[in-house]
N, CA, C and O of each residue as an XYZ file, in Angstrom:
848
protein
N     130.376     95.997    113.054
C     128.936     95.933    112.756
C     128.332     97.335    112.800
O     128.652     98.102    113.709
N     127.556     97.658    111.943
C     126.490     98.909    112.113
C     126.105     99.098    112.973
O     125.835     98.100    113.642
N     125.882    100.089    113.417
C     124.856    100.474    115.006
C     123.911    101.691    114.410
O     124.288    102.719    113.848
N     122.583    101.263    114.704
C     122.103    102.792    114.487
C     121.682    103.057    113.002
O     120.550    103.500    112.809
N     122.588    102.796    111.844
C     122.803    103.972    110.521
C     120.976    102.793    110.456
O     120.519    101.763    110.952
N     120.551    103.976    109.425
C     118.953    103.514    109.162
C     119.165    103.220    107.459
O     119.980    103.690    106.665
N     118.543    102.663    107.363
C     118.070    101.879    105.930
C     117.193    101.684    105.356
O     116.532    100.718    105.737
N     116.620    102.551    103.993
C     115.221    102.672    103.406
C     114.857    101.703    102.336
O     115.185    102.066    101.206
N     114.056    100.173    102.463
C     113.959     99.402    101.407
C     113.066     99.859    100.748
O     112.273    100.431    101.495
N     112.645     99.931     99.273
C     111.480     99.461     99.263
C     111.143     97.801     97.971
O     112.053     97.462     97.214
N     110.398     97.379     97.974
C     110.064     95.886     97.656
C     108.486     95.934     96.967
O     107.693     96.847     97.199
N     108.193     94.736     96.054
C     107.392     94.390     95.984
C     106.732     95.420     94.720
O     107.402     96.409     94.422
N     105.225     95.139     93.883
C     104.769     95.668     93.231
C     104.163     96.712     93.129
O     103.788     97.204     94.193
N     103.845     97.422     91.897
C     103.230     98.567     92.268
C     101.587     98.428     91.318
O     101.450     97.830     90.250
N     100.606     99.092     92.011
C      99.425     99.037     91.315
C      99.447    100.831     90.630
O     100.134    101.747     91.081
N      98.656    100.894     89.669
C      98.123    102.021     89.118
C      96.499    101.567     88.584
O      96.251    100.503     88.017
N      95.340    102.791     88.961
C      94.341    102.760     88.984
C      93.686    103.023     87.340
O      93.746    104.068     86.692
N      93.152    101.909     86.998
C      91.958    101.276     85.587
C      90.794    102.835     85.667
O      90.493    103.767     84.922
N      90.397    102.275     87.271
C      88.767    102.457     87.174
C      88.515    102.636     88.788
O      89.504    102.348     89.463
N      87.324    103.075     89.537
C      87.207    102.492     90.994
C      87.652    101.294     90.947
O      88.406    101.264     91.919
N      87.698    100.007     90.330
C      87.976     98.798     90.889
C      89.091     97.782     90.637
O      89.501     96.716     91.094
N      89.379     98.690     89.643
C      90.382     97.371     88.529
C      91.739     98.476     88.395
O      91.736     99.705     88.327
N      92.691     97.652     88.390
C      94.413     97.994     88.469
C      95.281     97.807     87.480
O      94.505     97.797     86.525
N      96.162     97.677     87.108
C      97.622     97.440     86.211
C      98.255     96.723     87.590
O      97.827     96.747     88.744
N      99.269     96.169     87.103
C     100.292     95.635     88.111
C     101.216     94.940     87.876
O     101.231     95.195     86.672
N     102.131     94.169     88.014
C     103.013     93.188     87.822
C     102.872     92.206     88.575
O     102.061     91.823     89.418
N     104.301     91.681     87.885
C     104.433     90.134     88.625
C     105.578     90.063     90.030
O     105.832     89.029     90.649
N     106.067     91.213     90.276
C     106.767     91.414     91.505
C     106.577     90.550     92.437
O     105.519     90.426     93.054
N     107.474     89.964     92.589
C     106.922     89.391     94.115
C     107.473     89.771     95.510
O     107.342     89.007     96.467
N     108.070     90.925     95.600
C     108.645     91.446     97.276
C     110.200     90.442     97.757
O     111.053     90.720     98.600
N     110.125     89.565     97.086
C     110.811     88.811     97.751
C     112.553     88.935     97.838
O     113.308     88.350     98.614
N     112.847     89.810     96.867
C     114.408     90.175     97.124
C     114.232     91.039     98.591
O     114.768     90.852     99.683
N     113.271     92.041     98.147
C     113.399     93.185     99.397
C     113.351     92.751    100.998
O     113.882     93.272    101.979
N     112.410     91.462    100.851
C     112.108     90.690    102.074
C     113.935     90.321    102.743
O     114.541     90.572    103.784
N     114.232     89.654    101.518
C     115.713     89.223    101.822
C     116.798     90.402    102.809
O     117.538     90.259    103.782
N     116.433     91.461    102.016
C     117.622     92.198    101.780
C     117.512     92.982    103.492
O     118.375     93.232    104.333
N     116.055     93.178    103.455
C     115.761     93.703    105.266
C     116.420     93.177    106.071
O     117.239     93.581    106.896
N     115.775     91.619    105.628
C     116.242     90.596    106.961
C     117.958     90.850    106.633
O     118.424     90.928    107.769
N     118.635     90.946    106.060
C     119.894     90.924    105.944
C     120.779     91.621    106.736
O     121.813     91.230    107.278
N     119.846     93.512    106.740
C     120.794     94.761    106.840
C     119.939     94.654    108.376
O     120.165     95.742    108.907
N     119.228     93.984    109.139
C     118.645     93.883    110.478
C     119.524     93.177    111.010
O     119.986     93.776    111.982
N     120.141     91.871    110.805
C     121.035     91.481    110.976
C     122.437     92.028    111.492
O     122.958     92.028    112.607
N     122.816     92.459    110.339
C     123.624     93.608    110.157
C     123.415     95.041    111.740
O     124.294     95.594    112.401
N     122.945     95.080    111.759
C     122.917     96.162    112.877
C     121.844     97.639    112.351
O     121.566     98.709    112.892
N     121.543     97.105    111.267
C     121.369     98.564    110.589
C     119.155     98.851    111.433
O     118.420     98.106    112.082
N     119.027     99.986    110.992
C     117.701    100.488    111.682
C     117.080    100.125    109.938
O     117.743    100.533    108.984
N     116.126     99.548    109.776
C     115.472     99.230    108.745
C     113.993     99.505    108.413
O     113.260     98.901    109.196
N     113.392    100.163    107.578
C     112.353    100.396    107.385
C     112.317     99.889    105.980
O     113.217    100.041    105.154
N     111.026     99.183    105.770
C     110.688     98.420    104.492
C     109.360     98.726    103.941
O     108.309     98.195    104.300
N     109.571    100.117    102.548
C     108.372    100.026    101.764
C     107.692     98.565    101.323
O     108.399     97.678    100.844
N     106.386     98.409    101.509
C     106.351     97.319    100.483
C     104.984     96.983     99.704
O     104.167     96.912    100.622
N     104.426     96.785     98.725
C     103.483     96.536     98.050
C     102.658     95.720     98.160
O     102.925     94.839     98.977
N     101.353     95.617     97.449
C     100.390     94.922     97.761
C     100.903     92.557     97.490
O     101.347     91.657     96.777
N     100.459     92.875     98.449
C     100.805     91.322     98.431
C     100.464     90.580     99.796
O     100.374     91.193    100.860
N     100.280     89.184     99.672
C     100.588     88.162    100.862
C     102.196     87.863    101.354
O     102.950     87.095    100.756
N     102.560     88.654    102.597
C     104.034     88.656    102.571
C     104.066     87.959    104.056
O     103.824     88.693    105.014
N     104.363     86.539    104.294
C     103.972     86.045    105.483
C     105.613     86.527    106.326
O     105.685     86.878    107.504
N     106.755     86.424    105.395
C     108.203     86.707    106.322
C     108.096     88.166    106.351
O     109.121     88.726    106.741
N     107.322     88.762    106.104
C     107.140     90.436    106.153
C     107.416     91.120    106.922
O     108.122     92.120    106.796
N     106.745     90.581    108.182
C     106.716     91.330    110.175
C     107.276     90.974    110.334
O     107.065     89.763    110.407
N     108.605     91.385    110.588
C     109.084     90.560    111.583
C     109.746     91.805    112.624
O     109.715     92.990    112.294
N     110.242     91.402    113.707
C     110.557     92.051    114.497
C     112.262     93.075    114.343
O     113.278     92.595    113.841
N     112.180     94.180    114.786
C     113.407     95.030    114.312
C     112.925     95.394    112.989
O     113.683     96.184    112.425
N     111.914     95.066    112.334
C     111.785     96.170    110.762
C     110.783     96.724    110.270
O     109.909     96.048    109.725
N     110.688     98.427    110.387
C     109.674     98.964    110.260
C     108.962     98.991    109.149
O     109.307     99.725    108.222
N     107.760     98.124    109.064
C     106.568     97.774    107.888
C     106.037     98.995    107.373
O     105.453     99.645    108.240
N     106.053     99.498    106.270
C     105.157    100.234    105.916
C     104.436     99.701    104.434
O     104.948     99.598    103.319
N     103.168     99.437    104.856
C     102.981     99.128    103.705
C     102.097    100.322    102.682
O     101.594    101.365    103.099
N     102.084     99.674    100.834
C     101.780    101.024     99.935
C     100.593     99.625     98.991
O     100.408     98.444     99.288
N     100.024    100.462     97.842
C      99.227     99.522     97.248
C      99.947    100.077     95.585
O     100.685     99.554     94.750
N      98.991    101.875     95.774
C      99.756    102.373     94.516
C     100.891    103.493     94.153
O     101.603    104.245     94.820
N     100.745    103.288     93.070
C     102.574    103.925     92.571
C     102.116    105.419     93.311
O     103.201    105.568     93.873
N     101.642    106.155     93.568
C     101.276    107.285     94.279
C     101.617    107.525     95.336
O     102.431    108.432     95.505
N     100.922    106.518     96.816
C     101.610    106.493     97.950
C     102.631    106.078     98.071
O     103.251    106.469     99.060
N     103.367    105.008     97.059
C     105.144    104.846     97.538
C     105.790    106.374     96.791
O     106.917    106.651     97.202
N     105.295    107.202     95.928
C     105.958    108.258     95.376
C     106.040    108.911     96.635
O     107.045    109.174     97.296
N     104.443    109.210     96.954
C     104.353    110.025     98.677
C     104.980    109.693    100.331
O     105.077    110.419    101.320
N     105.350    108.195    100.074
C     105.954    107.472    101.249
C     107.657    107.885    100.922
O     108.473    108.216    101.782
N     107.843    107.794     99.843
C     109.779    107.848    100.022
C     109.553    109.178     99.748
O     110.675    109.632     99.977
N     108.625    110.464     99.291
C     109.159    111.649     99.899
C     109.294    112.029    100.973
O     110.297    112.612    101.384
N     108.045    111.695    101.784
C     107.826    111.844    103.110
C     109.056    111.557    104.112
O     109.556    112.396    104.861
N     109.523    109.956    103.958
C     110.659    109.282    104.827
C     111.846    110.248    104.833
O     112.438    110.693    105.817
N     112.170    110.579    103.000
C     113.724    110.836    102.848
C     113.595    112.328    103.382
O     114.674    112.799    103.744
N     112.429    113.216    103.511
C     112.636    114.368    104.151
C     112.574    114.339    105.245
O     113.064    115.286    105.860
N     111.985    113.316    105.930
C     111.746    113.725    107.588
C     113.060    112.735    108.970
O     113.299    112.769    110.177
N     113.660    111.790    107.394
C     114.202    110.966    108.277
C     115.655    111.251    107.545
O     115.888    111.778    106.457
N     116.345    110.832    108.318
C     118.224    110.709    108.015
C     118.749    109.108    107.577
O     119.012    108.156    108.311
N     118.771    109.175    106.707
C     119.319    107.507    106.097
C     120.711    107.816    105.579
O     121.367    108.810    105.271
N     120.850    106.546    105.626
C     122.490    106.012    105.135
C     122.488    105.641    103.713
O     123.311    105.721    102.801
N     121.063    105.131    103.854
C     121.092    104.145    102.120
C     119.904    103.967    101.963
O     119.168    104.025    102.948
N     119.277    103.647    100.431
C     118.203    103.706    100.554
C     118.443    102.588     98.962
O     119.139    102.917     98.001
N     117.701    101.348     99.081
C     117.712    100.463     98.052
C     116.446    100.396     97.440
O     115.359    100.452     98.015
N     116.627    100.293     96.422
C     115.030    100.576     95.609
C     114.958     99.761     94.617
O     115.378     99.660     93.464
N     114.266     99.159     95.418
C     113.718     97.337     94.723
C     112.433     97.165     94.382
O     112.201     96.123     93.769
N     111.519     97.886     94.600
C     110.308     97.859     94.446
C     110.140     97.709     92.764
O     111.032     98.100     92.011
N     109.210     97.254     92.396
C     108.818     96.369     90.642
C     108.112     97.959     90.504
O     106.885     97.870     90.546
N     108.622     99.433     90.345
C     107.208    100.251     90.045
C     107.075    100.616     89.080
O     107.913    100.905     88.226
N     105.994    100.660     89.066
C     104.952    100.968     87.606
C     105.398    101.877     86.671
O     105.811    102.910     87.198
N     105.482    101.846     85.023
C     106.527    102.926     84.413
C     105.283    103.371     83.761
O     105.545    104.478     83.289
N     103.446    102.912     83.365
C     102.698    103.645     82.990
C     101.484    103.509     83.368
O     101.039    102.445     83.799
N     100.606    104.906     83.207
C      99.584    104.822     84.204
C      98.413    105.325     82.696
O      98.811    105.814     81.639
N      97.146    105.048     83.016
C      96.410    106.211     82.110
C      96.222    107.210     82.375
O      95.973    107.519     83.540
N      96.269    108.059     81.422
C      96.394    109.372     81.476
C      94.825    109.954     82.165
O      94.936    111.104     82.590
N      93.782    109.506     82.293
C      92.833    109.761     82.829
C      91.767    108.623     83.778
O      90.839    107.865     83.497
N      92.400    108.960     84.838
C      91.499    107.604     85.787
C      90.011    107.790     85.634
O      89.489    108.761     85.087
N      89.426    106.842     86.129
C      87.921    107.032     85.664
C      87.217    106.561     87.020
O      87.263    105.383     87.372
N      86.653    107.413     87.657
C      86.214    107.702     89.388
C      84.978    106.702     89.604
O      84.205    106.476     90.535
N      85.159    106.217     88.315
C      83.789    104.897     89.448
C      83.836    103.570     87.717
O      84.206    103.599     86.543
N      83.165    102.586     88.733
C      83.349    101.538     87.705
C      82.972    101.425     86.402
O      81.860    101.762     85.994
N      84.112    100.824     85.516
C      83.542    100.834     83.649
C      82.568     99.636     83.889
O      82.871     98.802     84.742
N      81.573     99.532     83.271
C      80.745     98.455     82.937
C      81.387     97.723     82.055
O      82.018     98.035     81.045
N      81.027     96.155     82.824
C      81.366     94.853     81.671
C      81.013     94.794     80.588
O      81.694     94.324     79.676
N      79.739     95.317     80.456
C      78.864     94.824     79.076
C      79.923     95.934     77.839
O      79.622     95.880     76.647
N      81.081     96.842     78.290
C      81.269     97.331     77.016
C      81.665     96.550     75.935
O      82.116     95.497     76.385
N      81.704     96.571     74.797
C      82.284     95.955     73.928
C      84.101     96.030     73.571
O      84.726     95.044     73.182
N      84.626     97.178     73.765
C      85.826     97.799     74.224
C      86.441     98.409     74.980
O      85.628     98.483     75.901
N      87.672     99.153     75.447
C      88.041    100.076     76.796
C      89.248    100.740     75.513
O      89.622    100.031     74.579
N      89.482    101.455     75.606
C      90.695    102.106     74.901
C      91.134    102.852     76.241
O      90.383    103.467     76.998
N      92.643    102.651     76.388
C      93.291    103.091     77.681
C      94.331    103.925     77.070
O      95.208    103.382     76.399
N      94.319    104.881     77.198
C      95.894    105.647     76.882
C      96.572    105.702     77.761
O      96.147    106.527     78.570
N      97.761    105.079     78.163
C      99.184    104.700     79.173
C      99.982    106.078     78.989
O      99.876    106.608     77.883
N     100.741    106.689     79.920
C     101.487    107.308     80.203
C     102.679    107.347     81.070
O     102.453    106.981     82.223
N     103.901    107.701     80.807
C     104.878    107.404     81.431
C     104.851    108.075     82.840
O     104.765    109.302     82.888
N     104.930    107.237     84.155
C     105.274    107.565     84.897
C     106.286    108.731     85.566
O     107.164    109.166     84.822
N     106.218    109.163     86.693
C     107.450    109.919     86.879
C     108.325    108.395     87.454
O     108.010    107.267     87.832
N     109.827    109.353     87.192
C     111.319    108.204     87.795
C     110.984    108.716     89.162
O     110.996    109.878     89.568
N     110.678    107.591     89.794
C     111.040    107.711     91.270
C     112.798    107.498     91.900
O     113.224    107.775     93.021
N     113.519    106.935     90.753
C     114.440    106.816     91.323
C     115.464    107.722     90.877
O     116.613    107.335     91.086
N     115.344    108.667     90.397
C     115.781    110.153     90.030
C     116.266    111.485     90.837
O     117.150    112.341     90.818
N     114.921    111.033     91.669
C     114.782    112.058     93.109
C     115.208    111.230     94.013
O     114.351    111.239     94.896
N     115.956    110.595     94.264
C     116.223    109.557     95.684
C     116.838    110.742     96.850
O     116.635    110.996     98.037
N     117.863    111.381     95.534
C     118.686    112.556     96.239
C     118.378    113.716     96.352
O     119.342    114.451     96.567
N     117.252    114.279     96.288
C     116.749    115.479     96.650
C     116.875    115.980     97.713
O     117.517    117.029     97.771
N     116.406    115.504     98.718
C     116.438    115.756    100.207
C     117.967    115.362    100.644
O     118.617    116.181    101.294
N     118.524    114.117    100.284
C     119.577    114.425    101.074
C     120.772    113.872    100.035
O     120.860    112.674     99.768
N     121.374    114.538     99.666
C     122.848    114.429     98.397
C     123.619    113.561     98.820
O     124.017    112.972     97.815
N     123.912    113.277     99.391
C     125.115    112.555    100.231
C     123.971    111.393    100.383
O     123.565    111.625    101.521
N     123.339    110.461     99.978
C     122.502    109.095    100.203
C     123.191    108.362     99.397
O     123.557    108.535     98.235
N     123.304    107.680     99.999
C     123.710    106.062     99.212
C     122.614    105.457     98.793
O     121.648    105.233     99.523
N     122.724    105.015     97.040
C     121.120    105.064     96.219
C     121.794    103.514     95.837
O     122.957    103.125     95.736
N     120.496    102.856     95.682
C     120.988    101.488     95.183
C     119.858    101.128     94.342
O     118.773    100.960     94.899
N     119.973    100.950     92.774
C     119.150    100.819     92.155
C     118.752     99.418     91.532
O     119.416     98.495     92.003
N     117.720     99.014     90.482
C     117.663     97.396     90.491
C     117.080     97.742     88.789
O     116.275     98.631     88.511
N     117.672     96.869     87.881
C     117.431     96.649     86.611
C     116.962     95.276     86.169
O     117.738     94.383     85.829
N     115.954     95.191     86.190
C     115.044     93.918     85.367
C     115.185     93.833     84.314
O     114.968     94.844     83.644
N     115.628     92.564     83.619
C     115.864     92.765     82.109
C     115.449     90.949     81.930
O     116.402     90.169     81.899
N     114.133     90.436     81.830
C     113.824     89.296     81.942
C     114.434     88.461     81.052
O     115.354     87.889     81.638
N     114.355     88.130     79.936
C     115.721     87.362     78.975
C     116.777     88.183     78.856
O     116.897     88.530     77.681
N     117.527     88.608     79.502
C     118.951     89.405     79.134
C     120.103     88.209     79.765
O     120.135     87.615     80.842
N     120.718     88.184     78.942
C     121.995     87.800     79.430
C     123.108     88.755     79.963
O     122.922     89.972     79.977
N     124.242     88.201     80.390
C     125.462     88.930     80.889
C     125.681     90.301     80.677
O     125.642     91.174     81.544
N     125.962     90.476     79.241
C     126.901     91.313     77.895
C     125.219     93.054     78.251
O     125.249     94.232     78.607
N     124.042     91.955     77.806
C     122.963     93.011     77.802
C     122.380     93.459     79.339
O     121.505     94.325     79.351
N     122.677     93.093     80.173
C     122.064     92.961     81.870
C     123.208     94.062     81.742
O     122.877     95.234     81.559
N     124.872     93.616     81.859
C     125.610     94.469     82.414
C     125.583     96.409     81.658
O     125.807     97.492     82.199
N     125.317     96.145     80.676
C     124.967     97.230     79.764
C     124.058     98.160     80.057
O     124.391     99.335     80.211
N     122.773     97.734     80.173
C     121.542     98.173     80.850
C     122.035     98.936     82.209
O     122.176    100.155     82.313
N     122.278     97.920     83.273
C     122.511     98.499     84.754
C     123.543     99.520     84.214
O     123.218    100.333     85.080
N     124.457    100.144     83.565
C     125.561    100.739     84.009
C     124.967    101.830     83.329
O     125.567    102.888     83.520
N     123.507    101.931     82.249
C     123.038    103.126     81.894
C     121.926    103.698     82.892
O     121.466    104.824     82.697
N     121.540    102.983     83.861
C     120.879    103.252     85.248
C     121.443    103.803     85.995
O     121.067    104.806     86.601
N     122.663    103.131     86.109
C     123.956    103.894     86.982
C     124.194    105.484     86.789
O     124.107    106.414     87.590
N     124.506    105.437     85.498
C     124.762    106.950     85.394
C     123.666    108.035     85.279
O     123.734    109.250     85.466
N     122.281    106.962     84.792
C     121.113    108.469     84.514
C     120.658    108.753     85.170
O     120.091    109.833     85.003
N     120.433    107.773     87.013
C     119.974    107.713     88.207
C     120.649    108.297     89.043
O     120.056    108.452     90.111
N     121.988    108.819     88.986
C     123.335    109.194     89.277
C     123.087    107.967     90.620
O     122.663    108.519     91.636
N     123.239    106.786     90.735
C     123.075    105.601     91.706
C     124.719    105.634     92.074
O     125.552    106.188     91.357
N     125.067    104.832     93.512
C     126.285    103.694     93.802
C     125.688    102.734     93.464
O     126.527    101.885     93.766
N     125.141    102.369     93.194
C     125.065    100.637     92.980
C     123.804    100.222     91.967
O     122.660    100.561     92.272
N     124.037     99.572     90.911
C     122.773     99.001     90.508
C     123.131     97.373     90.709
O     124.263     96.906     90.842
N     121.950     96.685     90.697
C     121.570     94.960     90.966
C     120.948     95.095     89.123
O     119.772     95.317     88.834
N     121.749     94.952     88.401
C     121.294     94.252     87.072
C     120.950     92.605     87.114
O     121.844     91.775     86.949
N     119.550     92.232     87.354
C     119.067     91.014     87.026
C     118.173     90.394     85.784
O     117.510     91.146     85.070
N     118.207     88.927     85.574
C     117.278     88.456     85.082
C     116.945     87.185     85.152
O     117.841     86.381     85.409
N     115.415     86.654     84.914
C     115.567     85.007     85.009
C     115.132     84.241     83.797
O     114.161     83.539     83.516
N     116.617     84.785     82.961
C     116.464     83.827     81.845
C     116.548     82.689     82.076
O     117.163     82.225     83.036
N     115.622     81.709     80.782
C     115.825     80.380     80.977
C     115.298     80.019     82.344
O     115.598     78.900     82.760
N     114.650     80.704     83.010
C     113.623     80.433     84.430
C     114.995     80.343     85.131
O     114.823     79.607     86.103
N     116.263     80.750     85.082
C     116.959     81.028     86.369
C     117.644     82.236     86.635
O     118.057     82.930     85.706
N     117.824     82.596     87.991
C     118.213     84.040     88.301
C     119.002     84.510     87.875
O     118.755     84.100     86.741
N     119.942     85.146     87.732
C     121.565     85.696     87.416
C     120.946     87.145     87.614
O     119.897     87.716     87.316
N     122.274     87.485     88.349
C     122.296     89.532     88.667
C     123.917     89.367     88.895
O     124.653     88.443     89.241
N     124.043     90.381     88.620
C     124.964     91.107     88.794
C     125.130     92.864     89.272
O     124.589     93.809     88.699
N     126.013     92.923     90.443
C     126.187     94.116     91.208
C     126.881     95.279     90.535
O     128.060     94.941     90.437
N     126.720     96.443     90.041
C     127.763     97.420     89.479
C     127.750     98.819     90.264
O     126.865     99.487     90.799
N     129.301     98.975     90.068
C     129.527    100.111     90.432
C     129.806    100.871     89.055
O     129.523    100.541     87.903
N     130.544    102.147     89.627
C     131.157    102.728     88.683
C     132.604    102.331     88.018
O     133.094    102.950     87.073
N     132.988    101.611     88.427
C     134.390    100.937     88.277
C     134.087     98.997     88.428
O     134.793     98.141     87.896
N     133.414     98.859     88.902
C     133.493     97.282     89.166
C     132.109     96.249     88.633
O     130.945     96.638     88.725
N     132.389     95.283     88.237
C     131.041     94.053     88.482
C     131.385     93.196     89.336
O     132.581     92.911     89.383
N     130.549     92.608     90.157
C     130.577     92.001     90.916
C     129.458     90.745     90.630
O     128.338     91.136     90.302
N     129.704     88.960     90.745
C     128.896     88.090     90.393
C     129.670     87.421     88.926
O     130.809     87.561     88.481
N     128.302     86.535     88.368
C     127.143     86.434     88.650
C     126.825     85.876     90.042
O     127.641     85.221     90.691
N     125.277     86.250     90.565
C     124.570     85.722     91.359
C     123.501     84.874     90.898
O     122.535     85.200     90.208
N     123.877     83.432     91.497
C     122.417     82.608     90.597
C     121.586     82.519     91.581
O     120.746     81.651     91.343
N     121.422     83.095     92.717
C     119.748     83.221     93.887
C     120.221     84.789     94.617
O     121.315     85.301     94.856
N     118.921     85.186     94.802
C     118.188     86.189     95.109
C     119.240     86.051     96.822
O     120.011     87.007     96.914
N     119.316     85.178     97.896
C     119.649     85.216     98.814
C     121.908     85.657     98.409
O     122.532     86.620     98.854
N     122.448     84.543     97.504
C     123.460     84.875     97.520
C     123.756     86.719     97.170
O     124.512     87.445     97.814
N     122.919     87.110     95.998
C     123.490     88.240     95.957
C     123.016     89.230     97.065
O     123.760     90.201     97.208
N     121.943     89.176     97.859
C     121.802     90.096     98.810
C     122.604     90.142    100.197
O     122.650     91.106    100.961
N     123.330     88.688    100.391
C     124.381     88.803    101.130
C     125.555     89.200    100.617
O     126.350     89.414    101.532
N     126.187     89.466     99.147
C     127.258     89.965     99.111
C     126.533     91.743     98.962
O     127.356     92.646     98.813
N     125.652     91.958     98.992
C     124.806     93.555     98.376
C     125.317     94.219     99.990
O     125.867     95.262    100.344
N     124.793     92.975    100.703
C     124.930     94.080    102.171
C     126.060     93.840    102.842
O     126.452     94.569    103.753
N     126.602     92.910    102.484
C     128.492     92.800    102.990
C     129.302     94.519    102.189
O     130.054     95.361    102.681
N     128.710     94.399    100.918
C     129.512     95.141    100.549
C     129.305     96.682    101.029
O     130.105     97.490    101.501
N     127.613     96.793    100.657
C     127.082     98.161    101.282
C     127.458     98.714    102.871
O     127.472     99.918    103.129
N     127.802     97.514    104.033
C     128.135     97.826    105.074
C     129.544     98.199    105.047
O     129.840     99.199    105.702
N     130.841     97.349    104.169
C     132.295     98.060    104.014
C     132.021     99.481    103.298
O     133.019    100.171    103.089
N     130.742     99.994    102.895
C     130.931    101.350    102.117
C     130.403    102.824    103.019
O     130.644    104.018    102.844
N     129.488    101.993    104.153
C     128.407    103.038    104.884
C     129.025    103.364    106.383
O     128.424    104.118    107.148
């Protein structure tokens, strides 16, 4: 069993700012990352869990350090902060975040009565690019959403994450047909399918603990 090695999740959605009041966001719901904590706590491991705006009632729980974020900004500023000041083993990056923002926020509220809003979107920075900045030697675990993808296109996708993220591990998922399937990749292996969120995060951290 692990003793000690620490573990950086992060989970859940990301907001980017409209206006003072109004957001972008997804449909994330935290809930792999929830899994995957409770898993590597289990496990022995020291756990700290980014996580996004939401009602997360299995959230607190005891042995896992909460931090919570709202927008894509403070989790950019939270996993620099952690991965420089802290020593991790692994760091899984599950969080749903935001790939565009507008190019010009607008510091107090648009009025309803307009007749239109024209928003110009801009690509985010890759947060999961820099995982290894601070420390080279991290074990990066990345996550590919591909909502109707099957097998052939899921496994395809994750293994071009793999290499442009320079990752160990991507979780290529989707819930076609309203059901789950992921699959685990390395550089050499697939692992699955997984048809629930709980089976593959117990083989994610069986396997991540034979690697750490």
């Amino acid at each position: 069993m692990a003793t000690r090695k620490r573990i950086l999740i992060t989970a859940g959605p990301t907001w980017v700012a409209l206006d003072r009041v109004r957001v972008i966001s997804n449909l994330a719901t935290g809930e792999t990352g929830i899994i995957l904590a409770d898993k590597f706590k289990k496990l022995g491991f020291k756990v700290t869990l980014l996580l996004g705006p939401g009602n997360f009632c299995r959230a607190g729980q005891a042995g896992i350090q909460l931090i919570r974020f709202k927008y894509f900004s403070e989790l950019a500023q939270l996993l620099d902060k952690e991965l420089k000041n802290q020593k991790f083993a692994a760091v899984i990056h599950a969080a749903a975040v935001a790939d565009y923002e507008p190019k010009d926020i607008i510091q107090h509220k648009v009025s309803s009565q307009r007749k239109s809003w024209k928003i110009n979107l801009v690509p985010t920075k890759k947060l999961i690019q820099s995982l290894k900045i601070h420390q080279p030697d991290l074990f990066t675990v990345g996550f590919k959403f591909q909502p109707d993808a099957g097998k052939d296109m899921l496994i395809k996708r994750g293994r071009r994450l793999l290499e442009t993220a320079n990752l160990d591990l991507v979780v290529a998922n989707s819930n076609k047909n309203r059901g789950y399937q992921a699959y685990i990749l390395d550089s050499q292996n697939k692992y699955g399918p997984f048809l629930s969120k709980t089976k593959m995060a117990i083989y994610l951290s069986g396997l991540m603990e034979n690697q750490l």
